[in-house]
VEXDREN-2710 file (C-alpha; in Angstrom, 1 decimal):
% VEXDREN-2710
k/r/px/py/pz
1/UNK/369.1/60.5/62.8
2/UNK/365.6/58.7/63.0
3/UNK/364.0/56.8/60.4
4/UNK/361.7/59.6/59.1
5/UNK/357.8/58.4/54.9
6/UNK/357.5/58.6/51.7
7/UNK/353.6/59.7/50.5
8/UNK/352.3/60.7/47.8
9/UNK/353.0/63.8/45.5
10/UNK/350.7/65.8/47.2
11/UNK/352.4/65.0/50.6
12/UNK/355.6/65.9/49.4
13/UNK/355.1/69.0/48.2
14/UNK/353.1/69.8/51.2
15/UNK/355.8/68.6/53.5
16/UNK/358.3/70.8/51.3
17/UNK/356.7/73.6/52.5
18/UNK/358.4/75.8/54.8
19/UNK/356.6/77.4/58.0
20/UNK/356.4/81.0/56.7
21/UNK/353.4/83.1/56.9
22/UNK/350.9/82.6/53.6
23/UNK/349.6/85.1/51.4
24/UNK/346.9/87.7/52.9
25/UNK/343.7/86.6/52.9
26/UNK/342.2/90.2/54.1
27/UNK/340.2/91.5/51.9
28/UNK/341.5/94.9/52.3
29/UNK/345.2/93.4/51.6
30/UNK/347.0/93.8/47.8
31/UNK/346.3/96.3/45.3
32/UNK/342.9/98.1/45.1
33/UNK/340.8/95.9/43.0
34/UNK/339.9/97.9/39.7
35/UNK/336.4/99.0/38.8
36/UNK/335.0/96.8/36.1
37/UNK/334.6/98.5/32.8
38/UNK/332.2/98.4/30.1
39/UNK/334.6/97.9/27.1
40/UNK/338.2/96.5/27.9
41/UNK/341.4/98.0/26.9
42/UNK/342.7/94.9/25.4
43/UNK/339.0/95.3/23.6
44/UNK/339.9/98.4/22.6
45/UNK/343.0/97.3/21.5
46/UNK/342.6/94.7/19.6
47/UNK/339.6/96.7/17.7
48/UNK/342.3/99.3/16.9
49/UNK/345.0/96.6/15.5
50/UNK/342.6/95.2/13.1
51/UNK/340.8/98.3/12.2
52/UNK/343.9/100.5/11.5
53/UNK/344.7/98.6/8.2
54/UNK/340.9/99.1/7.5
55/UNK/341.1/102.3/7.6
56/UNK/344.1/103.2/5.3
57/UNK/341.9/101.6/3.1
58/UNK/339.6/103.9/3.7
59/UNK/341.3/106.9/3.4
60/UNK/343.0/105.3/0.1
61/UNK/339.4/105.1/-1.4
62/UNK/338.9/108.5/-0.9
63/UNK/342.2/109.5/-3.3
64/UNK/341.2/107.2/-6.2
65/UNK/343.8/109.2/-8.2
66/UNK/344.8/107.1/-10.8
67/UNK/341.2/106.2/-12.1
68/UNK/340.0/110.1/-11.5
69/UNK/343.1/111.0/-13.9
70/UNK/342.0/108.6/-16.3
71/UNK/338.7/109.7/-16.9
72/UNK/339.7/113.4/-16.8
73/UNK/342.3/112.5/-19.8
74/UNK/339.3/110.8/-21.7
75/UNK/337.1/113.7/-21.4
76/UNK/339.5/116.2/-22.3
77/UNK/340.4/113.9/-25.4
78/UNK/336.6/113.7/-26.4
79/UNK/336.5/117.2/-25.5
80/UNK/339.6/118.2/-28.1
81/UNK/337.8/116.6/-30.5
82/UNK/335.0/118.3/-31.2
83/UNK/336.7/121.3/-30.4
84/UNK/338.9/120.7/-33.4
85/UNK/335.6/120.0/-35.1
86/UNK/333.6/122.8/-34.5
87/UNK/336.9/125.1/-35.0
88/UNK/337.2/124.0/-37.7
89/UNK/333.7/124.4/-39.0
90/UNK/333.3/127.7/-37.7
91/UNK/336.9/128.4/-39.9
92/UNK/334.6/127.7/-43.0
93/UNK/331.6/128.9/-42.7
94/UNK/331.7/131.9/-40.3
95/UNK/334.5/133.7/-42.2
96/UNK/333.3/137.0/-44.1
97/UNK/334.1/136.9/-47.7
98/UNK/336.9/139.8/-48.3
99/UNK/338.8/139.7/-51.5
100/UNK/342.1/140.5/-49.7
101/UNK/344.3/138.0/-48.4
102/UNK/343.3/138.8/-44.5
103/UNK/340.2/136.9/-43.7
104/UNK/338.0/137.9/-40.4
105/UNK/335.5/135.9/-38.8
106/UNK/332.1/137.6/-38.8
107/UNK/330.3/138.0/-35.4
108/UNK/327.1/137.3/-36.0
109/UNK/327.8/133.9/-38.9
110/UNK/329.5/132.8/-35.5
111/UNK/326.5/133.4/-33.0
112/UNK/324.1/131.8/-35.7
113/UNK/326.4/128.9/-36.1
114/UNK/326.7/128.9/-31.8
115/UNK/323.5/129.1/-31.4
116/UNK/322.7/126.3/-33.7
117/UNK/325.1/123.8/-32.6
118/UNK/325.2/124.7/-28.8
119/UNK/322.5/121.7/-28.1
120/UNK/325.1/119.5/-29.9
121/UNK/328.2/120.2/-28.0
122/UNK/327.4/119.6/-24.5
123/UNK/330.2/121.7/-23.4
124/UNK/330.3/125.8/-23.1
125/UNK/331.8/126.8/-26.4
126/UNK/332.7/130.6/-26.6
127/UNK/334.5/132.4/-29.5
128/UNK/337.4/134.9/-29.4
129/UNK/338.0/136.8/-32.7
130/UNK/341.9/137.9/-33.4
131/UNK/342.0/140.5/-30.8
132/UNK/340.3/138.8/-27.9
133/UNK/337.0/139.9/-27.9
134/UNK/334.2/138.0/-27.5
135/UNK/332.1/136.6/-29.8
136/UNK/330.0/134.0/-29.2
137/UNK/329.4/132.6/-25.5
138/UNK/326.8/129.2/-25.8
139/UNK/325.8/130.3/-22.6
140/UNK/324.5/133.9/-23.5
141/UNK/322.6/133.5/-26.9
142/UNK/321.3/137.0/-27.8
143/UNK/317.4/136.2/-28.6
144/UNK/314.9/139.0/-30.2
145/UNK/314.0/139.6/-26.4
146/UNK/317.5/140.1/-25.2
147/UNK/320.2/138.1/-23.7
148/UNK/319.3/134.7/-22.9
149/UNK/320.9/132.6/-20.2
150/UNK/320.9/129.1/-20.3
151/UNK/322.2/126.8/-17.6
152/UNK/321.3/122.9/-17.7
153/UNK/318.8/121.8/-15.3
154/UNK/319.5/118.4/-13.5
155/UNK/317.2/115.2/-14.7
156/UNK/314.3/114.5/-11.8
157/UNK/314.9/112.2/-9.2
158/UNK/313.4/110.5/-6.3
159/UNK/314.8/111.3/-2.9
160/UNK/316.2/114.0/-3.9
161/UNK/316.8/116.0/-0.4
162/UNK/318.3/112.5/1.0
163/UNK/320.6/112.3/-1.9
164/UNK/321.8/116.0/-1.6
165/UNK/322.7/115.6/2.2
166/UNK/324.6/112.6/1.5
167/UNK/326.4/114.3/-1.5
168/UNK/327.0/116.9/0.8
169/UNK/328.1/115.0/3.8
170/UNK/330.5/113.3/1.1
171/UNK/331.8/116.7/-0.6
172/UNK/332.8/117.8/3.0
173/UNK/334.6/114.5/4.2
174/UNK/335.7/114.3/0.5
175/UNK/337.3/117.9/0.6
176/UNK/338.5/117.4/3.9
177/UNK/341.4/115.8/2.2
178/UNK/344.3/117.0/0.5
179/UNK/343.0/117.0/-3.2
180/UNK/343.9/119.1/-6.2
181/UNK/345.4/121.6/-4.2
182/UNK/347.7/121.2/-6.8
183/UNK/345.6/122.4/-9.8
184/UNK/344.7/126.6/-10.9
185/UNK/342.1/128.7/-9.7
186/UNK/339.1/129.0/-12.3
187/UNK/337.3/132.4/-11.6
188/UNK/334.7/133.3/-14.4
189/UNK/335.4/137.1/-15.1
190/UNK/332.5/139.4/-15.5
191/UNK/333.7/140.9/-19.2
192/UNK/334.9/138.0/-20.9
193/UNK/337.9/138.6/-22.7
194/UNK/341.1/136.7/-24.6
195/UNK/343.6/138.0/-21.3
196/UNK/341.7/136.1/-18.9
197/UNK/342.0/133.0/-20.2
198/UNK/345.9/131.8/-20.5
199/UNK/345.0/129.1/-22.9
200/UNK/343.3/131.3/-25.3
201/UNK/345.8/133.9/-25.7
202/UNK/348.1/130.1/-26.7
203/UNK/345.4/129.1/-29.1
204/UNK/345.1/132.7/-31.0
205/UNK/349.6/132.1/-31.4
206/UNK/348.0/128.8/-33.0
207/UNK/348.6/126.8/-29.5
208/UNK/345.8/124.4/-28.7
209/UNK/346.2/124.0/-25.0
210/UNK/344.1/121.7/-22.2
211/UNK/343.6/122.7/-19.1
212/UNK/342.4/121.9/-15.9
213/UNK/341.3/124.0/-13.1
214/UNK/339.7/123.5/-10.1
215/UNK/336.5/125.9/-8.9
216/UNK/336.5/127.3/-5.6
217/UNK/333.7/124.6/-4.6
218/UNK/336.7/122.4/-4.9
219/UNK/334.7/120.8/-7.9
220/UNK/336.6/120.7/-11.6
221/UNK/336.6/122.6/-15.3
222/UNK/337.8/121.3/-18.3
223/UNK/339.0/123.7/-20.7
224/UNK/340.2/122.9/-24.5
225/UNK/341.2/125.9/-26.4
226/UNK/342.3/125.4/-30.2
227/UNK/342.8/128.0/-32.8
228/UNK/340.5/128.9/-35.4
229/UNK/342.1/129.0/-39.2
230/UNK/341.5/129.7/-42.3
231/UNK/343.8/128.0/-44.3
232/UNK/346.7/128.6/-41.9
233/UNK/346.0/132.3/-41.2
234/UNK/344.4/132.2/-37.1
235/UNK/341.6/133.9/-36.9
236/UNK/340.5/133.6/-33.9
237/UNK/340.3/130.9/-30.7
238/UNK/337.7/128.4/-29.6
239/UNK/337.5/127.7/-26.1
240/UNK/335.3/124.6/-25.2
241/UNK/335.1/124.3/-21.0
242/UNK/333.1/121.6/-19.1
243/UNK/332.6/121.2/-15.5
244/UNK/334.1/118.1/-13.7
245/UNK/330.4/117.1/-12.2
246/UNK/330.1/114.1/-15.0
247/UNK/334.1/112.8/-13.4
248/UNK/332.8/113.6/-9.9
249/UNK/329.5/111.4/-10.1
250/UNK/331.7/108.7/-11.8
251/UNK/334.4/108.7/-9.1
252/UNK/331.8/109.2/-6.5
253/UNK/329.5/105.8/-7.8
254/UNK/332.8/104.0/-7.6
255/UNK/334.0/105.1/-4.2
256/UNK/330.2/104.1/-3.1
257/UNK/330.6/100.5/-4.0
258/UNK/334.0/100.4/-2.6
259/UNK/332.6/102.1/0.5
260/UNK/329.7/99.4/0.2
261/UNK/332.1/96.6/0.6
262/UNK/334.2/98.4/3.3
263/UNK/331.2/98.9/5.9
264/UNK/331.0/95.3/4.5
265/UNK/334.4/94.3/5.7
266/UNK/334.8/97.2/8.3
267/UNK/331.1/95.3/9.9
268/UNK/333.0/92.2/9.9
269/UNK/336.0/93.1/11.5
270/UNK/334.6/94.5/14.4
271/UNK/332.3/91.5/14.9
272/UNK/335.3/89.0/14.7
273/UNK/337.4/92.0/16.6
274/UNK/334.7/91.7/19.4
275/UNK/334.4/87.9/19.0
276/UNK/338.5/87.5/19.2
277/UNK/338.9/90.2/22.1
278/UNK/335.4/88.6/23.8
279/UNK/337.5/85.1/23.8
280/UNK/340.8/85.9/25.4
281/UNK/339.4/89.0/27.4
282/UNK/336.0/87.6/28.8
283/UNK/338.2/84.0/30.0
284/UNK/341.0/86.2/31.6
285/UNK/338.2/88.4/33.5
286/UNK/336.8/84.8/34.8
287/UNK/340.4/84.0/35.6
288/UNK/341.1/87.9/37.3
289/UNK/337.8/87.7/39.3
290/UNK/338.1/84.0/40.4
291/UNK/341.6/84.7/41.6
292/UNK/340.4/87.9/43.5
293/UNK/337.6/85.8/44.9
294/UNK/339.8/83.2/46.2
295/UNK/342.4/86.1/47.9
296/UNK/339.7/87.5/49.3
297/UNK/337.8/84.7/50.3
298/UNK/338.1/82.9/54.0
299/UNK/337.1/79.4/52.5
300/UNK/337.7/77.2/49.2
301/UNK/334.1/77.1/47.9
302/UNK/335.8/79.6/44.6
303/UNK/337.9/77.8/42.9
304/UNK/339.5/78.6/39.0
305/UNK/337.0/78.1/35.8
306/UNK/338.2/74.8/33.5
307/UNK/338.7/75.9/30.3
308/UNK/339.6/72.2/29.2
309/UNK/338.4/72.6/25.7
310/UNK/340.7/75.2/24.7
311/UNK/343.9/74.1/23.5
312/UNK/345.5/77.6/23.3
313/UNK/347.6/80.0/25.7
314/UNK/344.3/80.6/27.6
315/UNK/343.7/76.9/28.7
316/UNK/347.2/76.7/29.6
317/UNK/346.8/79.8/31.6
318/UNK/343.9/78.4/33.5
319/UNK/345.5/75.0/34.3
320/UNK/348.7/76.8/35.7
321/UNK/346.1/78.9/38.0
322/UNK/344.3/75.9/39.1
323/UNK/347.3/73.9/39.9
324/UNK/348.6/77.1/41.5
325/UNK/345.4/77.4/43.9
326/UNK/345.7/73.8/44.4
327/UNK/349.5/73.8/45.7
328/UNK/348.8/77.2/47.6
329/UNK/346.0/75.1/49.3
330/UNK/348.2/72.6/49.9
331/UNK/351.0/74.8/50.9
332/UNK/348.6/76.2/53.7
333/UNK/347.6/72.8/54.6
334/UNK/351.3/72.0/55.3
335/UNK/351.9/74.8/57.3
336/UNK/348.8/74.0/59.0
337/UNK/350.0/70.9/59.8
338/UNK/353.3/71.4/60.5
339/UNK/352.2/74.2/63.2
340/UNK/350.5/71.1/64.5
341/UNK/352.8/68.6/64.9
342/UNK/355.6/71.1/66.2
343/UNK/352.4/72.1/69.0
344/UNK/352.4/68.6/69.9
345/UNK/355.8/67.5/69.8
346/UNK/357.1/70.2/72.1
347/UNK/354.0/69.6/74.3
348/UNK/355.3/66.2/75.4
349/UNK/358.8/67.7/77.0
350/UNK/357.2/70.7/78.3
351/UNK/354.6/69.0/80.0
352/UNK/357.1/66.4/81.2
353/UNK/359.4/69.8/82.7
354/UNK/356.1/70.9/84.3
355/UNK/355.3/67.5/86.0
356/UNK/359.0/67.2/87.1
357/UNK/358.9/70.9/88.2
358/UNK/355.4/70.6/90.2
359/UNK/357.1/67.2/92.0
360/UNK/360.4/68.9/92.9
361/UNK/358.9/71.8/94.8
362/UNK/357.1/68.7/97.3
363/UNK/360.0/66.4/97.2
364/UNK/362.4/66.7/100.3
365/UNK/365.1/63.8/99.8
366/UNK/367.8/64.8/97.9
367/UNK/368.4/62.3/95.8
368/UNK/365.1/62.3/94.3
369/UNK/365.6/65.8/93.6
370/UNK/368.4/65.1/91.3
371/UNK/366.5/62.9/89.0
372/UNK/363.8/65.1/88.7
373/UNK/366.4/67.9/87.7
374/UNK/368.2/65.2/85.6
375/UNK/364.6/64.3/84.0
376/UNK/364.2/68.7/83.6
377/UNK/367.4/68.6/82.0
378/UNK/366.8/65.8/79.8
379/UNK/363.9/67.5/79.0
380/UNK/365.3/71.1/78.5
381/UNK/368.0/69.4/75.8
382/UNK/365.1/67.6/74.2
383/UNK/363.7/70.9/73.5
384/UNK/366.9/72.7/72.3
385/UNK/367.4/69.7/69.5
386/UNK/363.6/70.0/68.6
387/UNK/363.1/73.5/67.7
388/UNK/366.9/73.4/66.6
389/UNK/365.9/71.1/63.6
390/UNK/362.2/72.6/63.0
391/UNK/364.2/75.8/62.4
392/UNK/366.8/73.8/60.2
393/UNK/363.1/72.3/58.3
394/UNK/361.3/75.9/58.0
395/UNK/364.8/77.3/56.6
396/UNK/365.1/74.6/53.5
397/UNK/362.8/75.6/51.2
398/UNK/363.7/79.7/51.7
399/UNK/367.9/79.1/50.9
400/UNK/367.1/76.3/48.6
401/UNK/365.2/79.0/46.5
402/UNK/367.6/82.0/47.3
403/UNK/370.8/79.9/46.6
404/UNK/372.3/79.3/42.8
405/UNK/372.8/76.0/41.2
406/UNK/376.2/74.6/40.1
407/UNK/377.5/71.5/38.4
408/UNK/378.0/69.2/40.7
409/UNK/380.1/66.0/40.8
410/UNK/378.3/63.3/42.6
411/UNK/380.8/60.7/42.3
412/UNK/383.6/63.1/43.2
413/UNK/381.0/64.6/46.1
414/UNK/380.4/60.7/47.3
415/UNK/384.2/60.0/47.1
416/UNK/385.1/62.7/49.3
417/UNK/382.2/61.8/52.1
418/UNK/383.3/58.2/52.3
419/UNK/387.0/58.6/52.6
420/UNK/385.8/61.5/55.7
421/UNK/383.8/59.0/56.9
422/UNK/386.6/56.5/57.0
423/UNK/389.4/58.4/57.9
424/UNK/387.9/59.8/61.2
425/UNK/386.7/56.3/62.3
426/UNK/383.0/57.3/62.5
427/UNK/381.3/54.2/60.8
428/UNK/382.1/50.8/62.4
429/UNK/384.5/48.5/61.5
430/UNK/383.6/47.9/58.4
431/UNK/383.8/50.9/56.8
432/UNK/382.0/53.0/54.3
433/UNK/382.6/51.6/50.7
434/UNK/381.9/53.8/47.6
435/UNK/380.7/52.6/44.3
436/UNK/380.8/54.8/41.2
437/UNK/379.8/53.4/37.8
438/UNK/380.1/56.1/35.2
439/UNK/382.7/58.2/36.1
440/UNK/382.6/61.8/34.8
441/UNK/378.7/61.7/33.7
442/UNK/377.5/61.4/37.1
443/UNK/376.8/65.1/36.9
444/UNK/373.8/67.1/38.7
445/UNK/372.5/70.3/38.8
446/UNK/371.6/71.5/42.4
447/UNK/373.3/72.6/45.8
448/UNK/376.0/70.9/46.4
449/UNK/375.9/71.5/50.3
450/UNK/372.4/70.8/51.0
451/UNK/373.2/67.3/48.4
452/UNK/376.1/66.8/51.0
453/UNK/373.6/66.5/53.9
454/UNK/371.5/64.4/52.4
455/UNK/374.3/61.8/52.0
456/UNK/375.4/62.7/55.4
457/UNK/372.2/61.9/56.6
458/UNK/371.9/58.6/55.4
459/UNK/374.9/57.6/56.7
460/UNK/374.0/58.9/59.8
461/UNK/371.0/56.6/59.8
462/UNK/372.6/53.3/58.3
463/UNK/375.5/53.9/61.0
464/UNK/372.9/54.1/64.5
465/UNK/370.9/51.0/62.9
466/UNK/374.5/48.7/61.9
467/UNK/376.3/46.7/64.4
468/UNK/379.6/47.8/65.2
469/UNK/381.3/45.6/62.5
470/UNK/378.7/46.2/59.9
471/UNK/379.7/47.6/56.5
472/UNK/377.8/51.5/55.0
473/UNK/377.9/50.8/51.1
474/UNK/376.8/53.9/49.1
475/UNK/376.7/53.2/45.0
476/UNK/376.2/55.7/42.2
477/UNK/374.8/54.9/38.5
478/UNK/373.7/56.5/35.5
479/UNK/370.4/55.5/34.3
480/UNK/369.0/57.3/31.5
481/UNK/368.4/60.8/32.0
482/UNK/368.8/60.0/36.3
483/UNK/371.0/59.5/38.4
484/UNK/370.7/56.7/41.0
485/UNK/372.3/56.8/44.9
486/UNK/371.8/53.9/46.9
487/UNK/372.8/53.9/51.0
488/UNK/372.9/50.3/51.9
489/UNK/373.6/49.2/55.6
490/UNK/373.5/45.8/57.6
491/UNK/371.1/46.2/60.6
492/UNK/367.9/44.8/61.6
493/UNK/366.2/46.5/58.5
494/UNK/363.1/48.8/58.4
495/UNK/359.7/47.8/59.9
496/UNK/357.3/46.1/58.0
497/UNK/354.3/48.9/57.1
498/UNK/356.6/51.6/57.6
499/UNK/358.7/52.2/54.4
500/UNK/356.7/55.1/53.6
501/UNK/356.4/56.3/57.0
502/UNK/360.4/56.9/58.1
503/UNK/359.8/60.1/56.2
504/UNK/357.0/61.1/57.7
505/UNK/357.5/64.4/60.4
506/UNK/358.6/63.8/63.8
507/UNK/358.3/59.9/63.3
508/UNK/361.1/58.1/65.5
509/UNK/362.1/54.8/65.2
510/UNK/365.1/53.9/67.3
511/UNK/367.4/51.1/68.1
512/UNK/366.7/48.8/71.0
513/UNK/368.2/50.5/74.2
514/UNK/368.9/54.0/72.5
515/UNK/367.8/56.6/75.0
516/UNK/364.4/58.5/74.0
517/UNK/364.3/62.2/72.9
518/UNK/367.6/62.1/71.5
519/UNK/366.5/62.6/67.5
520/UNK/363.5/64.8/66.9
521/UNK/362.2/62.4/63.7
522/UNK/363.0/64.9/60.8
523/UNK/366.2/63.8/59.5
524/UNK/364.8/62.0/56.5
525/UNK/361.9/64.5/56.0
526/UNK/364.7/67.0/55.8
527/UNK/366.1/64.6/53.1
528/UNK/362.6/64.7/51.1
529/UNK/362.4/68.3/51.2
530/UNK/365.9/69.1/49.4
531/UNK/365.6/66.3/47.0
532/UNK/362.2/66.7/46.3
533/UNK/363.4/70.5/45.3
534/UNK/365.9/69.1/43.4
535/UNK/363.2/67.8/41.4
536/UNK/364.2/64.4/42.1
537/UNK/363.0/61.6/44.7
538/UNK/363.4/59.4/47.6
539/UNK/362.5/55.7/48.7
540/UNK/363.2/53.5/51.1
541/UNK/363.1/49.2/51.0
542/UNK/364.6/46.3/52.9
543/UNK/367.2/44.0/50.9
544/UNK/366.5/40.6/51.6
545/UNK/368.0/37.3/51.1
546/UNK/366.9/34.5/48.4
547/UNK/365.7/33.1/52.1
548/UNK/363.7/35.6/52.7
549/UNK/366.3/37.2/56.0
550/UNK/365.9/40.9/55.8
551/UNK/369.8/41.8/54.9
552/UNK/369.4/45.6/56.2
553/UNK/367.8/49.0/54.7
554/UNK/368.3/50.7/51.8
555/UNK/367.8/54.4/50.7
556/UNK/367.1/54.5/46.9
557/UNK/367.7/58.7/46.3
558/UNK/367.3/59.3/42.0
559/UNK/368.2/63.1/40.7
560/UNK/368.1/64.3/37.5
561/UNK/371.4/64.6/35.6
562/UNK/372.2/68.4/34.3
563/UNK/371.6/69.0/30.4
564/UNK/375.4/70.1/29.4
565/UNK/375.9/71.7/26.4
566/UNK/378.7/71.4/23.7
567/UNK/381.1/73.7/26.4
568/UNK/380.4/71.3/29.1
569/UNK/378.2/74.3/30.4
570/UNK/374.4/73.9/31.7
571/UNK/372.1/74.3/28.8
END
């Protein structure tokens, strides 16, 4: 094998690069490239995630339950009151004065007493006598010019046509919901009578009874019916009803300040919903349309944006992208290169076959013929051990990624290559001599074969440049979380200036008197390429004498040792 050059990082992985085809670069090639859109989906997304729980809350507001309950029990307590007030009053005063034991209410001592104490109730009071008819309705107070209806008006207020659509707006989206679906019918019958009413027909069997209906507006009346008694004789029923508007416009205030602060918080969670989606999605559109540009592109003038101030899963993102571009460029570079160097080094031995092919056909002795053919042949083989060992170099990186790791054994593996070496006689008279310190920890994970040709390599190498007595001594440690290999041997050493070079491509240096064209120079860059994918690396240095004598070469080869769990296992 020839001495092949360490470089730097970038030259490594570029010289790990295997001669397959690159990515498309047309700008037809890939997927069709999306349309760009006015509002993302993860936008959109992330607007609906963080308004969701806003909105519960905003349906919740609209229930209020609890506190609507609360003031409905208030006002039908304050309602029973001064029902049980007035009942009783009316039990006193509007009773006609029999002197049997059976007292009756008199009609019109109960219109005059309605009529006087209607502005004092603030509630509808009507009056059934012991057989349910009507007496007394506060609504329809007989007058000397006839029946007068009186309905509340509402208080004067500014705005009022803007206030009634938004009261409106809010009754629909309001009874839009599921609410007191639960709760009676109240339909006002046109002959008022004790039958209509379920609670007075309880009060006049001396029953007070509350009630609760709901109008078909979907708005609320409060009914209290109590019996009217003298002593403990009933004669007849009071039923005081209010509408629900005073609990509605209470409920409805409250639901406006919580709706205040909603739009409130609902305003500020879309503006830090657009300011969290406009941070992750407005960087990954830099990120989509830079990498589009630069697969599309036919030059490296687009590159990936720096986000270096971000310390989150976007910088990352973008550093991974960059470093990607960067070993994609170089990984074109390589195979750029490599093209070039394979051009030129099978240039040489085909222009050599020509010129011995163009000199045959004019040469007439014999004997000069069968040099040139010689020289053809020479030539010919030259070729076959050339593109033999390109192929072998474009092939590593493909199996090497196809291929499973395993445990392996380096001191068993470097055992087992020393005593082959050995036994078949193929190193010189001194032998190959194995050192393993750390037996049993000395464990890597990789492929074993392509670990076995390294070694084999190196050997290979140390045994052209020893003499024929000179000693191979291959030594295995443990340091830290590495693994060391050294491949000593006794020749003439390595070149001063070219340490770095011997694993450079198609670079040949020989032994004195060795016949040219038998190695093609990528032995060792072979070598880089599987270690370097084993995450590890390789050197090369003389060993010299405290007299400064160059003692021979040695190949310094450090891989990582495998993380084994409690099972002995790969972690």
């Amino acid at each position: 094998m020839a001495f092949g050059s360490k470089s730097d990082n970038a030259d490594i992985g570029a010289s790990n690069s295997s001669p397959t085809p690159g990515p498309s670069r047309h700008p037809g090639a890939g997927t069709a490239h999306r349309p760009k859109r006015w509002v993302s989906r993860l936008t959109l997304r992330i607007l609906a995630i963080n308004l969701f729980a806003v909105a519960i809350l905003f349906v919740g507001v609209l229930y209020l339950d609890r506190y609507q309950n609360s003031l409905i029990q208030a006002e039908l307590e304050a309602v029973s009151n001064q029902a049980v007030l007035f009942a009783r009053a009316v039990g006193e005063a509007a009773v006609e004065q029999e002197l049997s034991a059976n007292h009756q209410l008199s009609p019109n001592r109960v219109r005059r007493m309605m009529r006087r104490s209607s502005t004092a109730l603030h509630a509808r009071a009507r009056v059934f006598g012991a057989t349910g008819t009507l007496f007394a309705d506060s609504l329809k107070l007989g007058q000397p010019g006839g029946l007068v209806l009186i309905r509340p008006l509402p208080p004067p207020t500014a705005n009022r046509l803007m206030q009634e659509m938004a009261e409106r707006v809010y009754d629909r989206i309001v009874n839009w919901l599921p609410r007191r679906s639960g709760l009676p019918l109240y339909r006002e019958s046109a002959r008022q009578l004790a039958n209509s009413y379920p609670e007075v027909i309880q009060a006049l069997r001396g029953v007070s009874v509350q009630t609760v209906r709901a109008t078909e507006a979907g708005g609320l009346i409060l009914t209290v019916a109590v019996p009217i008694r003298k002593y403990k004789q009933v004669l007849g029923a009071l039923l005081l009803s209010i509408e629900g508007e005073k609990i509605d416009q209470a409920v409805r205030s409250v639901r406006f300040e919580i709706l205040g602060v909603f739009a409130v918080v609902f305003a500020i969670t879309v503006a830090l919903s657009l300011y969290l989606a406009g941070s992750i999605t407005r960087p990954v559109q830099r990120l989509a349309a830079a990498a589009e540009r630069v697969r599309t592109g036919l030059d490296r003038r687009y590159s990936i944006p720096e986000f270096t101030g971000r310390g989150d899963e976007i910088g990352d993102l973008a550093r991974a992208m960059r470093q990607m571009t960067d070993n994609l460029w170089q990984r074109m570079d390589a195979i750029e290169r490599f093209a070039a160097d394979v051009a030129h080094e099978i240039k040489n031995p085909l222009t050599s076959v020509r010129s011995a092919v163009e000199t045959a056909t004019r040469v007439t002795d014999p004997t000069q013929r069968e040099k040139l053919l010689a020289i053809i042949l020479d030539d010919v083989n030259r070729l076959d051990r050339l593109i033999s060992d390109i192929s072998e170099a474009s092939r590593v990186d493909s199996e090497l990624s196809r291929e499973e790791t395993t445990n392996v054994d380096i001191g068993c593996m470097l055992e087992t290559i020393g005593e082959i070496y050995t036994s078949t006689s193929w190193v010189g008279a001194g032998g190959a001599i194995c050192e393993i310190d750390g037996d049993g920890s000395l464990i890597v994970n990789g492929h074993e074969n392509r670990l076995v040709q390294v070694i084999r390599n190196l050997i290979d190498n140390a045994m052209t440049f020893s003499p024929p007595d000179g000693r191979i001594t291959i030594r295995a440690a443990a340091s830290g979380q590495h693994i060391t290999i050294t491949v000593d041997d006794e020749g003439i050493g390595i070149p001063e200036g070219k340490l770095g070079a011997v694993f450079d491509r198609f670079y040949s240096e020989r032994p004195a008197g060795e016949k040219f064209g038998t190695h093609s120079g990528l032995g060792l860059s072979i070598c880089r390429q599987i270690v370097a994918a084993h995450d590890g690396w390789i050197s090369a240095e003389n060993r010299m004498a405290p007299g400064g004598e160059v003692l021979g070469a040695r190949f310094i080869l450090v891989l990582p040792k495998a993380k084994l769990g409690k099972g002995g296992g790969t972690d």
